[in-house]
C-alpha positions in Angstrom: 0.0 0.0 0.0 2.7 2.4 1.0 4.1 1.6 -2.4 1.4 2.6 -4.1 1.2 5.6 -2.7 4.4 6.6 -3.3 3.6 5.7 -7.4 1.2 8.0 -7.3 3.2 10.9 -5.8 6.0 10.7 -8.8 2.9 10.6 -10.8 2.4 14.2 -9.8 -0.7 13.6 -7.3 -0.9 16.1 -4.8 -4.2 15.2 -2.7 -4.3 11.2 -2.3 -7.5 9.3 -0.6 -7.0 5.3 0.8 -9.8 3.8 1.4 -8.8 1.2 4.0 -9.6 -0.5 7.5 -8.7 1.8 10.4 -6.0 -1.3 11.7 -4.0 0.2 8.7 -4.0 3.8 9.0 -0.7 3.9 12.2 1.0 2.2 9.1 0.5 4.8 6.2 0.1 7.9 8.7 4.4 8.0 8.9 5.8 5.9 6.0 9.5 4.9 6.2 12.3 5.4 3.2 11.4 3.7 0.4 14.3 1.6 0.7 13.0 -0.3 3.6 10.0 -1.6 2.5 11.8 -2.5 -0.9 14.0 -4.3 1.1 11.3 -6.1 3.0 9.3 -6.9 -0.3 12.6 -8.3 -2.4 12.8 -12.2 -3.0 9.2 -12.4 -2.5 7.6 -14.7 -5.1 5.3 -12.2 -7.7 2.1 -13.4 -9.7 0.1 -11.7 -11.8 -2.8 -11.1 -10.4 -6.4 -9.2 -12.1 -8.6 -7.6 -9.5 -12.4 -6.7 -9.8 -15.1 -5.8 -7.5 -17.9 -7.7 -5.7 -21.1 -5.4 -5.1 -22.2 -6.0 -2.0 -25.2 -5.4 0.7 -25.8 -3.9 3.8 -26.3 -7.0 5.7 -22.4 -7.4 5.2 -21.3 -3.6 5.9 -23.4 -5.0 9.4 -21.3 -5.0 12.3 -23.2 -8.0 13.1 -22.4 -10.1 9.8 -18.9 -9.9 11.6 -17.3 -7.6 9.8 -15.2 -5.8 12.4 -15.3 -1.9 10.8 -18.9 -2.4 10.2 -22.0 -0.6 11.6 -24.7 -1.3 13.6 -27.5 0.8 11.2 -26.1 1.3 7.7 -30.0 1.3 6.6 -30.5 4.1 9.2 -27.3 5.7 8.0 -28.3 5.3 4.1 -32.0 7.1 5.4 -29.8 10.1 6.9 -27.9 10.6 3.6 -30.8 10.6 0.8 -33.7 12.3 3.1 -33.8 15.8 2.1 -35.8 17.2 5.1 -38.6 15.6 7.2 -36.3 12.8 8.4 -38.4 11.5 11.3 -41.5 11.8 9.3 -39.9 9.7 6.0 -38.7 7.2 8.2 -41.9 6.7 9.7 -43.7 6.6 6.2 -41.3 3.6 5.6 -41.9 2.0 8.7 -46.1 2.1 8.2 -45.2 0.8 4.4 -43.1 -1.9 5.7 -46.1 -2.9 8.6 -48.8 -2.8 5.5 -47.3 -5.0 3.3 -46.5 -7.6 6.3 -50.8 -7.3 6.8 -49.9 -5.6 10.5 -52.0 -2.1 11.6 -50.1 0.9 11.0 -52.5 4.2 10.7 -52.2 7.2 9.9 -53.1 8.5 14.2 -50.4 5.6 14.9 -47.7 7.7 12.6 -48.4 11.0 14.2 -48.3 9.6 17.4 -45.2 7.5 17.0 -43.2 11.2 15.7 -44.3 12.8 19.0 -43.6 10.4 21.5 -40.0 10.0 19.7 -39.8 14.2 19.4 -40.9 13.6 23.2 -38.1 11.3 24.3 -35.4 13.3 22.4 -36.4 16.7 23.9 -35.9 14.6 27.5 -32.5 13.2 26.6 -31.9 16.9 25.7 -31.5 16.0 21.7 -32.3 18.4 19.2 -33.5 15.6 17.0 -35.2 12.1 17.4 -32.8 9.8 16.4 -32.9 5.8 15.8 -32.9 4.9 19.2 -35.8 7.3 20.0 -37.7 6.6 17.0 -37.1 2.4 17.5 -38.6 2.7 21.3 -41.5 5.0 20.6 -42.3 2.6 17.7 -42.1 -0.5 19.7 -44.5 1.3 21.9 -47.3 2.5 19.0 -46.8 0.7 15.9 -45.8 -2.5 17.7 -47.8 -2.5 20.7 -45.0 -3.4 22.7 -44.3 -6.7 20.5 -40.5 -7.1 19.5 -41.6 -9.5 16.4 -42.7 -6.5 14.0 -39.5 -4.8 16.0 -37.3 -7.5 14.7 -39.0 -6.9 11.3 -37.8 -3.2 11.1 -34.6 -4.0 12.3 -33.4 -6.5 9.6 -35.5 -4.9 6.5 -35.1 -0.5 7.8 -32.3 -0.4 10.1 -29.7 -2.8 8.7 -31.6 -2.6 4.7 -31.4 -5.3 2.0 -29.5 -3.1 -0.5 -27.4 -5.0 -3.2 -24.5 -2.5 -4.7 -23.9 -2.2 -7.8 -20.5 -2.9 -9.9 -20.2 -0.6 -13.2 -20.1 -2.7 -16.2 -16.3 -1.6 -16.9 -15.0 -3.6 -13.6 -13.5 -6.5 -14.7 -15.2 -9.6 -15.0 -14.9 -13.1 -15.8 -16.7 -14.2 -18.8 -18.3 -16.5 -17.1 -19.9 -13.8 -14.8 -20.6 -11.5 -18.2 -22.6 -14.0 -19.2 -24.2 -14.6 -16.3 -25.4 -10.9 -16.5 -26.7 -11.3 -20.1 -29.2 -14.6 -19.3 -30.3 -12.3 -16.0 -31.1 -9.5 -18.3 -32.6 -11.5 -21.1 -34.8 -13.7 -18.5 -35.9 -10.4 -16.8 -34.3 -12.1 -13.1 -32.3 -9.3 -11.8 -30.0 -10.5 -8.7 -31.6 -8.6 -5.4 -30.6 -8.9 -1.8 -34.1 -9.3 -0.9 -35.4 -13.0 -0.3 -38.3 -13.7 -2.6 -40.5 -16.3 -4.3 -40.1 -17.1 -7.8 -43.4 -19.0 -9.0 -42.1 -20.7 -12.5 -45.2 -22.5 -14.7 -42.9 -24.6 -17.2 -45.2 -24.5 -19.5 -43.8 -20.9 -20.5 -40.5 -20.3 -22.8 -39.2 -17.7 -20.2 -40.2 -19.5 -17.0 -38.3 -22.7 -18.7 -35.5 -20.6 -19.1 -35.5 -19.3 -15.7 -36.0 -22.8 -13.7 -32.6 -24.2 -16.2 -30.5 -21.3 -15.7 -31.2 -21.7 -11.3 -30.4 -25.6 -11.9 -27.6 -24.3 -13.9 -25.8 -22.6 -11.3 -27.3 -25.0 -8.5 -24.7 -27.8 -10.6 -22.1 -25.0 -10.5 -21.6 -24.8 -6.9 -23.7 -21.1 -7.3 -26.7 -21.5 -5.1 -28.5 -17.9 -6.2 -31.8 -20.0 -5.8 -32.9 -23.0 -3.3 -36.0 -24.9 -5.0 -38.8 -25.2 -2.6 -41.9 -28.0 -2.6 -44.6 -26.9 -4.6 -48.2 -28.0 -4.5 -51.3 -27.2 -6.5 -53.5 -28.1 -9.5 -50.5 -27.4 -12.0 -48.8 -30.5 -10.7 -45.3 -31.1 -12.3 -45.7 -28.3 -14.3 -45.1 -25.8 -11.2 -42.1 -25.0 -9.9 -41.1 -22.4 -6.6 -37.4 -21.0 -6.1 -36.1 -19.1 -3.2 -33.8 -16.4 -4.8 -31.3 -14.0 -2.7 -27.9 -13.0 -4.6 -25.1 -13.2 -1.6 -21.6 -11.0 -2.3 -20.0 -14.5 -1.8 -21.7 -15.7 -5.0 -20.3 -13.5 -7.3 -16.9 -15.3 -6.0 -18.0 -18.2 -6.4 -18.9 -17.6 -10.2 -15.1 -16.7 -10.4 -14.2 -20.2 -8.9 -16.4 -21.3 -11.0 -15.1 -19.8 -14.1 -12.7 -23.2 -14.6 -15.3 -24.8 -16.2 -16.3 -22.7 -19.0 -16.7 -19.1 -20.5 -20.9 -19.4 -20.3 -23.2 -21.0 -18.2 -24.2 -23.7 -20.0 -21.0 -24.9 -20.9 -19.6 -24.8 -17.7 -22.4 -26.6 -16.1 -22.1 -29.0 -18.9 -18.6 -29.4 -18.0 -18.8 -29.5 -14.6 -21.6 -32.0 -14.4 -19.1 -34.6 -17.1 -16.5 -34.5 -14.3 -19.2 -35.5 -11.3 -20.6 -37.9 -13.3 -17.0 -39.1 -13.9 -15.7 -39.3 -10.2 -19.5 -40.4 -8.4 -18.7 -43.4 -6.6 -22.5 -44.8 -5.9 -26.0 -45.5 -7.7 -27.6 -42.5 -5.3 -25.3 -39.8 -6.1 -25.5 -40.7 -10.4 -29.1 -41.2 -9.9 -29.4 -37.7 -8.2 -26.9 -36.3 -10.8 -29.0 -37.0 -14.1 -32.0 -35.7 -12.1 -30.1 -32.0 -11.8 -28.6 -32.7 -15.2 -32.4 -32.9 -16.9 -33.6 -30.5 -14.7 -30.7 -28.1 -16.0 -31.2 -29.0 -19.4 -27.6 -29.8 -19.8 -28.4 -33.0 -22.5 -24.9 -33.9 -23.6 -23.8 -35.2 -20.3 -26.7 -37.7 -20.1 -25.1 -40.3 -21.9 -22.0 -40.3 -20.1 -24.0 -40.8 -16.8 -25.8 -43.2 -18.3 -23.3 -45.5 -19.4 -22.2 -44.8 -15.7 -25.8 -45.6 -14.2 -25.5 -49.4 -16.3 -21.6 -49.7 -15.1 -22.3 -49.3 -11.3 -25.6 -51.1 -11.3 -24.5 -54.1 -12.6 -21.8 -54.1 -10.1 -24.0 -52.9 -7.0 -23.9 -56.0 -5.2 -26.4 -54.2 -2.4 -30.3 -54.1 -3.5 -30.5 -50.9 -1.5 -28.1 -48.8 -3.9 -30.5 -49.9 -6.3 -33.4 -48.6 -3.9 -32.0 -45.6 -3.5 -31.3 -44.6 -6.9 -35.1 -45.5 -8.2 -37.0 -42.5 -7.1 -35.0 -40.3 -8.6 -34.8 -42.0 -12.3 -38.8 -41.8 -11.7 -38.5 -38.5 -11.3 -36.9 -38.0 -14.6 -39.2 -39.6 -16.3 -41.6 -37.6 -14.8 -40.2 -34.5 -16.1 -39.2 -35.5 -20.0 -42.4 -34.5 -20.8 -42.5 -31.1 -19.0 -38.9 -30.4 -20.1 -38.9 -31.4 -23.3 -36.3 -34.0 -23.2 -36.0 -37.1 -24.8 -34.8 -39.5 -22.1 -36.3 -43.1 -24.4 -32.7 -44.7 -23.0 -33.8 -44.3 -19.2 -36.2 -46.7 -19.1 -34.4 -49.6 -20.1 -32.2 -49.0 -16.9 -35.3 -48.3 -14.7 -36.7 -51.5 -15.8 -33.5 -53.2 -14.5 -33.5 -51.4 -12.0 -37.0 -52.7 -10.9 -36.1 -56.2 -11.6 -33.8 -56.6 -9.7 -35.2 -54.6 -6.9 -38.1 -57.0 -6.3 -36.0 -60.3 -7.0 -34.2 -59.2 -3.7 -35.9 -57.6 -1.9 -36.7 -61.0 0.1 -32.9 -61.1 0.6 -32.3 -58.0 1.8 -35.3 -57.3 4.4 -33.6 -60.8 6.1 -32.3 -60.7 9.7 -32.9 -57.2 10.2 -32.2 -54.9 13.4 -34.6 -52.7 14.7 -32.6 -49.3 13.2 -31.8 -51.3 10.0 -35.5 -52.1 9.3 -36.6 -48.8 9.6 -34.0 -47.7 7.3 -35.5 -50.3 4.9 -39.0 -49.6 5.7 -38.1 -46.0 4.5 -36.8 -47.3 1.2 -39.7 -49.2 0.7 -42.0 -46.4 1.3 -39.5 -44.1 -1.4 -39.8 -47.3 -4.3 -43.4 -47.8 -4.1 -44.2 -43.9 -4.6 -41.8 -44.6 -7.7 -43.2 -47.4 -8.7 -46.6 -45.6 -8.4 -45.2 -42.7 -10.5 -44.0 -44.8 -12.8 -47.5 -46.0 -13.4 -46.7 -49.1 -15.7 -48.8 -52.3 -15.0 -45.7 -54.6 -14.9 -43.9 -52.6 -12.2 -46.7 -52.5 -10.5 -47.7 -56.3 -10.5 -43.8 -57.2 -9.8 -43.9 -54.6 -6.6 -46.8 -56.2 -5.4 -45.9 -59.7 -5.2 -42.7 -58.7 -3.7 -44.2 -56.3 -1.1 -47.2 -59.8 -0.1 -44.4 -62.1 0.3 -42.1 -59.7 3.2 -45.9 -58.7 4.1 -46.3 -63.0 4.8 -43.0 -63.7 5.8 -42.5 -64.6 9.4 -38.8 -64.1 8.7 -38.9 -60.3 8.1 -38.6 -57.7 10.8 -42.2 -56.7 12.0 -42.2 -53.2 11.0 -41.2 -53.7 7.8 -44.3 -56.9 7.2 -47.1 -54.1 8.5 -45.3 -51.6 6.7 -45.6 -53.8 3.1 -49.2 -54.7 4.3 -50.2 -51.3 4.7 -49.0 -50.6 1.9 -50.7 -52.8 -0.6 -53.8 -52.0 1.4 -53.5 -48.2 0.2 -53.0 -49.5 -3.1 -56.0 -51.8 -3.4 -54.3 -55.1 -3.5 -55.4 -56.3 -0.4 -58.5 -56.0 0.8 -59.5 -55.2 4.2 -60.9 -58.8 5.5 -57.1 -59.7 4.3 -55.9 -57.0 6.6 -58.0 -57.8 9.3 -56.7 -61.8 9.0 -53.0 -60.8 8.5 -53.3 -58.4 11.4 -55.4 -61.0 14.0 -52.6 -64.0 13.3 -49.9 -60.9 14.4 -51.8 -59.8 17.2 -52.4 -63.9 18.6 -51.1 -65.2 21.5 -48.7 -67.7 19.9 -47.3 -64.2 18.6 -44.1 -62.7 20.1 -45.7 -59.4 21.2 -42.1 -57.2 20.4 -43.0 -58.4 17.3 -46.5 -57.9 17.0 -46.1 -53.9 18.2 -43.6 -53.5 15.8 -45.7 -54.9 13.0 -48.5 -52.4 14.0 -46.1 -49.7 14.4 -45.1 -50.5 10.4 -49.2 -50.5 9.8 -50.0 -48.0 11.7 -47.0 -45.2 10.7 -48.0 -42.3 9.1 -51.9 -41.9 9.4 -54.2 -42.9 12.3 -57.3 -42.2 10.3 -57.3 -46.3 9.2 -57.5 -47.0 12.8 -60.3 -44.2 13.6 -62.5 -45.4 11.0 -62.0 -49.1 11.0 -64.0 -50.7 13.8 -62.7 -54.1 13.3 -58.9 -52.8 13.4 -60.1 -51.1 16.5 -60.9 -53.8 17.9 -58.7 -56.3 17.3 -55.9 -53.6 18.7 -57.8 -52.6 21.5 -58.3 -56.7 22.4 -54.7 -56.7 22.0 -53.5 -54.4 24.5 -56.1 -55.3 27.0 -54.9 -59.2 26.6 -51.3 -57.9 27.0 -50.1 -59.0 30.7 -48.7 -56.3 32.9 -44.9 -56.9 32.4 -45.8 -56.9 29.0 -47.3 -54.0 28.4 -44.6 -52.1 30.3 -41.5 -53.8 27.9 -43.8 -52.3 25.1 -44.9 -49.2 26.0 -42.1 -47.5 24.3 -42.4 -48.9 21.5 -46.2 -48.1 21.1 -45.7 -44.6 22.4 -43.4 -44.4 19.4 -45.6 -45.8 16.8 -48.7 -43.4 17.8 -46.6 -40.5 18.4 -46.2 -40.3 14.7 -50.1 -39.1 14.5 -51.3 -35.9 13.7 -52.3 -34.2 17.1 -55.9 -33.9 15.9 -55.9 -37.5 15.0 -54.1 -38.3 18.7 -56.9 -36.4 20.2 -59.6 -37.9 18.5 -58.2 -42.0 19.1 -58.0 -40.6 23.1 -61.6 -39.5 22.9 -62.8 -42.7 21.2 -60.9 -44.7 23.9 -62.8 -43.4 26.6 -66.2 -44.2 25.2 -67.9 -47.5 25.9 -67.7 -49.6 23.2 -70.8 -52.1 22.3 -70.4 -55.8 21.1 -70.4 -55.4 17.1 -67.7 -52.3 17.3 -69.9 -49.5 16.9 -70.2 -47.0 20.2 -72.3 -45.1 21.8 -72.3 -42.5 24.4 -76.5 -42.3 25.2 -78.1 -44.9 26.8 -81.9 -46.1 26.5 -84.4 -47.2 24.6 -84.6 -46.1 20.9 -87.3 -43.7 20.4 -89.5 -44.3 17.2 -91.5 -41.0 17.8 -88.2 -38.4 17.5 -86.7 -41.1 14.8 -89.7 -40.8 13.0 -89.8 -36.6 12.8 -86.4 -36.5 11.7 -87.3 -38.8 9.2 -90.0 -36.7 8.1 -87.8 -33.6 7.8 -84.8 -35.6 5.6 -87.7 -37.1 3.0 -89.1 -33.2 3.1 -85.6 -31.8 2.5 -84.7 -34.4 -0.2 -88.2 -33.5 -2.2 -89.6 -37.4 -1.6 -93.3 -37.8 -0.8 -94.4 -39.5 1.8 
């Protein structure tokens, strides 16, 4: 630094500004000769080196990002600068805004109240001038009602500000950031430090666009976006992003730059040497799903001829069970993306194969923590296979899921797991069930067994149980058979499997448990005689109501 300095003084600069960290100024306050710190820097290696500049935000100015010479308010600060007069009364304007679009109260009475009590406080602190501290505690009091959560909101969004700097376009760049600039102004996606939602229909050219080029960067190690679950009527054809440009990205990008001179090709590039050094079925499998997803079609047939390497050698089923669901998912979007992906379903076809001709072997002599791994696989290759939607995956599944659903071999809550399973789907039927689950639940059973199979049954939903009076039963007969000892060693275990409920649906079995139950599973909370008269006036008001004569 101190040689720079002195370059610009036999430059003929008379007035010289650094902009620097205060830790340097002692330093360049009194320089030394010139031939000391020449001395210091000789022998030291030298690279050439090309600098450029990173906008960035006020969250990072923040003395609370870390940043040691920051500020506590550079929102505040940015306020003071480009108010022209009014100051209290802008800032307040900004606040009320800010409270409106949240859907909070902020009225006009509230504003004008707010700019007196803080006019109040800083004529008591003997303040010419309400500043942030006086205006932050009389709107805590007004606008706030004494709540720090809308506090909290003004804080991050007013007082520290989501401002992204900008970098003039004659900073030096890499080309991969260039281009980078060109696709955000062509796709209309400016980058903004402010979080928001991007709502992407794929049906649309530009929407298309804008869901590859966030996959794009996603493969790139640039995560500008972070894709969110979306539900809705548009099904696969709707897609949400979560998009906040960082300052670190733009560094990123440059780290990035290895790999190409334009976002496509460096993604393309980038995604040829994953696909080359991925180790497992799962992480190729998830690959080629960001690869489609990105649009990036020339690496598709390297990572196929990858997928059919590895999974002829996976010599585990659950490599294979790992990597279905997301091949299902590419199928699932080739249509939406326009891609032709013909070659994928040869391997998911394999894949399925040899999925359900061992599955037997590998749901064998199972411990409790690796049978609920499997049960979770399970669940994840029968929504595939449902996705999938082709009647000779789904005939194949369900044999394989009946015979671990039979099997006295396989861990219990992976057997009620398969059973529940291929009761959802309509294979079995529930007088099967109710069989399948009354030989579990028998005496001759070992009960550890038996809980875990209804834990595997039961997971996920209690509604079966609510509204099936024979499964209520048949558990409920269970548990009350169960001998004291028992019951304890289990408890647990069924604490676990019905903690899984909704709370509504934990509430409503607790409520159905305390009613008196009758002989043929139905209850009742009224005794007495039915009464014909009151049956028969109700009757008369449903036929009346419905438009049917008497």
């Amino acid at each position: 630094m101190r040689q720079g300095i002195r370059g610009a003084l036999r430059e003929g600069f008379q007035r010289i500004a650094v902009v620097c960290g205060a830790w340097h100024v002692p330093a360049l306050g009194t320089m030394p000769p010139a031939a000391q710190d020449a001395a210091i820097l000789k022998g030291l290696p030298k690279a050439k080196v090309e600098a450029t500049w990173v906008p960035w935000t006020n969250g990072r100015l923040c003395v609370a990002s870390g940043y040691g010479a920051g500020i506590e308010s550079p929102g505040w600060y940015h306020h003071l600068w480009s108010a022209p007069d009014r100051v209290t009364e802008r800032w307040l304007a900004r606040v009320a805004a800010l409270l409106r679009d949240e859907d909070l109260d902020a009225s006009s009475a509230q504003i004008i109240d707010t700019a007196r009590l803080a006019d109040s406080l800083a004529a008591l602190r003997g303040r010419s001038l309400a500043g942030l501290s006086e205006l932050m505690e009389a709107t805590r009091a007004v606008l706030c009602s004494g709540v720090d959560a809308p506090l909290a909101l003004i804080g991050r969004k007013l007082v520290v500000g989501e401002i992204l700097g900008q970098v003039p376009e004659t900073a030096p760049m890499v080309p991969l950031h260039q281009d980078l600039i060109r696709e955000q102004r062509r796709l209309r996606l400016p980058p903004e430090a402010v979080e928001r939602t991007l709502d992407l229909d794929l049906r649309k050219d530009t929407d298309l666009a804008r869901s590859q080029l966030l996959h794009r960067l996603t493969l790139l190690g640039v995560p500008w976006g972070r894709g969110q679950r979306a539900s809705g009527q548009r099904g696969t054809f709707h897609e949400l992003w979560l998009v906040q440009w960082q300052p670190e990205l733009s560094v990123s990008l440059i780290e990035a730059a290895v790999w190409g001179n334009t976002v496509a090709s460096a993604a393309t590039a980038r995604a040829s040497d994953l696909a080359d050094k991925a180790a497992e079925l799962p992480a190729l499998t998830a690959l080629l799903e960001e690869v489609v997803l990105a649009n990036v079609g020339d690496v598709v047939g390297r990572i196929m001829a990858r997928l059919q390497e590895e999974s002829a050698r996976a010599p585990d089923i659950a490599h294979l069970m790992d990597g279905l669901p997301a091949l299902a998912n590419v199928l699932r979007y080739s249509d939406v993306r326009r891609t032709d992906l013909g070659v994928i379903g040869d391997v998911v076809d394999g894949f399925v194969v040899r999925i359900c001709v061992g599955l037997g072997v590998a749901c064998s002599s199972l411990d409790d923590d690796a049978a609920a791994a499997m049960r979770r696989r399970i669940e994840a290759v029968h929504g595939a296979v449902a996705l999938l939607a082709r009647e000779e995956h789904t005939a194949a599944w369900h044999a394989a899921t009946a015979r671990l659903a039979d099997s006295e071999q396989v861990h219990g809550t992976v057997a009620g797991r398969c059973a529940r399973l291929l009761f959802d789907a309509g294979a079995l039927g529930p007088a099967d069930a109710a069989q399948r689950l009354s030989r579990t639940l028998s005496a001759a059973e070992d009960p550890a067994r038996a809980a875990a199979w209804v834990e595997g049954f039961l997971a996920g939903s209690g509604q079966l149980l609510l509204h099936d009076d024979a499964l209520w039963q048949l558990i409920d007969g269970w548990l009350v058979g169960l001998r004291e000892e028992t019951f304890v060693a289990l408890l647990p275990l069924l604490r676990r499997a019905f903690s899984a409920f909704a709370a509504p649906e934990r509430r409503q079995l607790g409520d159905r448990a305390r009613r008196p139950s009758t002989t043929d599973g139905l209850t009742s909370g009224v005794s007495g005689e039915f009464d014909h008269v009151r049956a028969e006036a109700g009757l008369r008001t449903v036929l009346t109501l419905l438009g049917v004569g008497e």
